[in-house]
Structure formats: structure tokens, C-alpha cells
N, C-alpha and C positions, 0 to 999 in steps of 0.2 A: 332278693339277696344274691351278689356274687356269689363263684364260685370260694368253696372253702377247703384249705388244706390243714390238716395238721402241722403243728410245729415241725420242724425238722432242725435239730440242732449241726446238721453238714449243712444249711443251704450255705451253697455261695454264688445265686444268682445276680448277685449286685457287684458288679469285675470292679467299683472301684472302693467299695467297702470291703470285699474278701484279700481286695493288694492291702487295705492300708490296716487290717486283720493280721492277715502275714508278717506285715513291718512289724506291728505290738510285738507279737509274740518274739520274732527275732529280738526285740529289743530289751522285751521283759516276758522271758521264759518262764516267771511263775505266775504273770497273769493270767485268767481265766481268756481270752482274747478269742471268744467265738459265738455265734448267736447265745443271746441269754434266753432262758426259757422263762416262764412264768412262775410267781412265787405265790402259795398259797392251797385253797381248799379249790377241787378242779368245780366246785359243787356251788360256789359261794355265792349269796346272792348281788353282791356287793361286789365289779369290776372297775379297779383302777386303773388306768390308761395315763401312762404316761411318756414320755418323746420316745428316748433310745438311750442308748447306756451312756455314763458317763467314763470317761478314761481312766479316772482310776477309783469309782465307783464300782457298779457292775460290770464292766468291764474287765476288772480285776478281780472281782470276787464273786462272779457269776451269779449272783440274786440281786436282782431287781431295787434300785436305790439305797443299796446295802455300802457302804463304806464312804458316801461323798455328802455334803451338804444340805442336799435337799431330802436325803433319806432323813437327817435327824428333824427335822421338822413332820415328814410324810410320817414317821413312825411314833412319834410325841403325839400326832395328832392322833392316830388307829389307838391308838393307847387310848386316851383320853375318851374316844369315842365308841370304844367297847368292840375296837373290830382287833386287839392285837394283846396277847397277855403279859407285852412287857412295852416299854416306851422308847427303849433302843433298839437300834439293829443296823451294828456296824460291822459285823462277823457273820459267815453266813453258822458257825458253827455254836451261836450265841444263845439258841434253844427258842430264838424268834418263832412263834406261832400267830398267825392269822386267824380270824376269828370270823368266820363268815362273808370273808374277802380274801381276792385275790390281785394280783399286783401283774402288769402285764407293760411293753411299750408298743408304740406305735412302729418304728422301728426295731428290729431286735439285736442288730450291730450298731458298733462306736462306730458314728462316723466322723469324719474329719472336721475338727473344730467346733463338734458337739451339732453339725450341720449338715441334719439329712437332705438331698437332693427331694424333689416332689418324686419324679421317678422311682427313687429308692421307696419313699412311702407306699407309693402303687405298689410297688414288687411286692410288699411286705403283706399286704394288706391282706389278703386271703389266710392268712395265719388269724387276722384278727376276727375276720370275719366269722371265723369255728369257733375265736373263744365267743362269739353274740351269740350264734345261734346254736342248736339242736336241744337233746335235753337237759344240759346242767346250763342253759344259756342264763346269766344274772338277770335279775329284777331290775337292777339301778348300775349306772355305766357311768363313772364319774371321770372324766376329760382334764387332763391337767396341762391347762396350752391351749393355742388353737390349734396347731396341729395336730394334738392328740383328739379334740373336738372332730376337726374335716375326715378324720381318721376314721374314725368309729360310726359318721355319718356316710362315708366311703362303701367302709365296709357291708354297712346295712343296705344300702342301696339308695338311701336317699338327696337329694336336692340339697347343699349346702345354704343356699339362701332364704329356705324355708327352713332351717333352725340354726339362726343368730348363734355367734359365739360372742358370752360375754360374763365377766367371773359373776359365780351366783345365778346364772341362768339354769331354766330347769326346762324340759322341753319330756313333752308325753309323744313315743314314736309310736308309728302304725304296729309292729310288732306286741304294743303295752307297755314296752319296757320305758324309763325313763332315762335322758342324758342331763344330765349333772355337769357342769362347767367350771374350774375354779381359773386363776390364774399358776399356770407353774410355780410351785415352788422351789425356785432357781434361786440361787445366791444373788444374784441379779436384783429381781426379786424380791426378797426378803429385804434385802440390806439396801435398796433404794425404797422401802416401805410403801412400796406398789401394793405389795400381799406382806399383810398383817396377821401373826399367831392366830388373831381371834377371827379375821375375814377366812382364814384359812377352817377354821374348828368350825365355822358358821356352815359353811357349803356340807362337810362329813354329819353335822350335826340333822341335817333337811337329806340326808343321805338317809341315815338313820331314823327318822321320822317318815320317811316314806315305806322303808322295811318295816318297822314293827307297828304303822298305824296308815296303812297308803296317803294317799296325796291328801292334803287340804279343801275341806268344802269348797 
């Protein structure tokens, strides 16, 4: 396992995501416009992994696919699937609660054109590494992307070619813990019918089946 830091909501070791940070905020003084932290139970066994914030998603409102597109799907879905006790969460102040999940990205600054650099991911990556490991490390580690996938296989220390990204793939790591794959649910996405409501409930639904009954004979 890399080394692991804690979050630090000052970093700004990435000079070209902390310039284009500065720009936001200049721009738009009541966005949130600074590393997001992670949204949920620190304890959950259930970690979402998703890219990096969006501009005027978390970016603006400092939780985790809280105000953009893909959160109204990511949150429909936690609903439906007993990880969130309400099915919106477009407000961070909307009484939003997580239910044995927590919500995190691979990146934790906006970058430019929703387009993190690979280096930026390295930088980041030791953040993510502390939410895998020690003792509140999750059970199941659901990947939304490949990037969020290479990420979390990064972080753990392993071999990306010895676990495939592919939506709906399930992969058992040395650690015991499980990685979980879906495709993003980007606008993208969604509305080119890549990833489907229900391809989308299918992967959180084998999320769930893994938490309250481990994996399949």
C-alpha cells in the first residue's frame, strides 16, 4: 500500500488546478472553489469513488456530486438502494444523509474541462489511499469511470492489468476488500444510453448483496 495522507482541504500541490481554483473563485466568489472533502459516514462500508468535482456541481457547493447531473442519478440510485434516506441531493443543506456509504473522488479539485491531468491523479492519490486503508477502511469500493477504477487500484498498490475495468465488473483484492466498476454517470453517459437507470441500480444493487450476504458461491 502507498504512502497515505489525510485529506487536507489547503492542498494546492497541483500549480495548475490551484491557478484555475483561484480563477473560479475570482470569478464566482460564492462558489465553494477548493479541494472537496468527502461526503458521508467516515466508518461506511460502502466507498464511492468518483472522478473530480464538477464546476458547478461540487465545486460550487462543496459535497460530492451535490448540485450537477450526475449526482441526480448517483443519489436516486443510494436511495433506492438503501444506502441514502432521501433520493435527492442537490443542496448541501437538504438534510442529505448516507447510509452506510460514503462518497469521495479520485481527484479532489475542478479541473479544467472536467479533465484531470494523470499527474494530477498521482498527486491526489495518497488521500485516497487513507480513505482504503486502516480501520474504518470499506468492504466494497465502487469505481465510477476508469479513472476512478486505475485510481483506487493505484492507490492500493496494485497492477492495473490484473483488474480489468469494465462496467459491472467485480474484482476480490489482496486486501479482501472488493472493487466494484460501473460506468460514470456523466450526462454523457446517461443521455447517450451507454449507462442505463437500471445498468446503473444493477452494479449498487451487487454492492449491496455483497454487504449484507458476501460474495456469491
Amino acid at each position: 500500500m502507498p504512502d497515505t495522507l489525510p485529506f487536507n482541504p489547503r492542498c494546492r500541490r497541483c500549480s495548475r488546478l490551484s491557478a484555475f481554483l483561484d480563477h473560479v473563485r475570482l470569478a464566482q466568489p460564492r462558489y465553494f472553489a477548493a479541494p472537496v472533502p468527502s461526503f458521508g459516514d467516515p466508518a461506511a462500508r460502502l466507498l464511492v469513488v468518483g472522478l473530480a468535482p464538477g464546476m458547478h456541481g461540487a465545486n460550487r457547493t462543496g459535497r460530492p456530486f451535490t448540485g450537477d447531473h450526475a449526482g441526480i442519478l448517483l443519489y436516486a440510485t443510494l436511495h433506492e438502494t438503501g444506502f441514502s434516506n432521501q433520493p435527492e441531493g442537490a443542496d448541501p443543506a437538504d438534510g442529505l444523509q448516507l447510509l452506510d456509504c460514503r462518497i469521495t473522488n479520485a481527484v479532489r479539485c475542478l479541473p479544467p474541462a472536467n479533465k484531470p491531468m494523470p499527474e494530477e491523479v498521482r498527486a491526489c492519490n495518497d488521500f485516497l489511499a487513507h480513505e482504503l486503508a486502516g480501520n474504518l477502511a470499506p468492504q466494497v469500493i465502487l469505481a465510477l469511470g476508469q479513472i476512478a477504477h486505475q485510481a483506487v487500484l493505484m492507490a492500493a498498490g496494485l497492477r492495473q492489468r490484473e483488474y480489468p475495468f469494465s462496467h459491472g465488473a467485480m474484482h476480490r483484492l489482496p486486501s479482501g476488500q472488493f472493487l466494484l466498476s460501473s460506468y460514470h454517470c456523466s450526462r454523457y453517459n446517461t443521455q447517450t444510453r451507454r449507462l442505463t437507470p437500471e445498468m446503473f441500480t444493477a452494479v449498487f444493487r451487487k454492492a449491496r448483496q455483497l454487504l449484507d450476504h458476501g460474495p456469491p458461491s
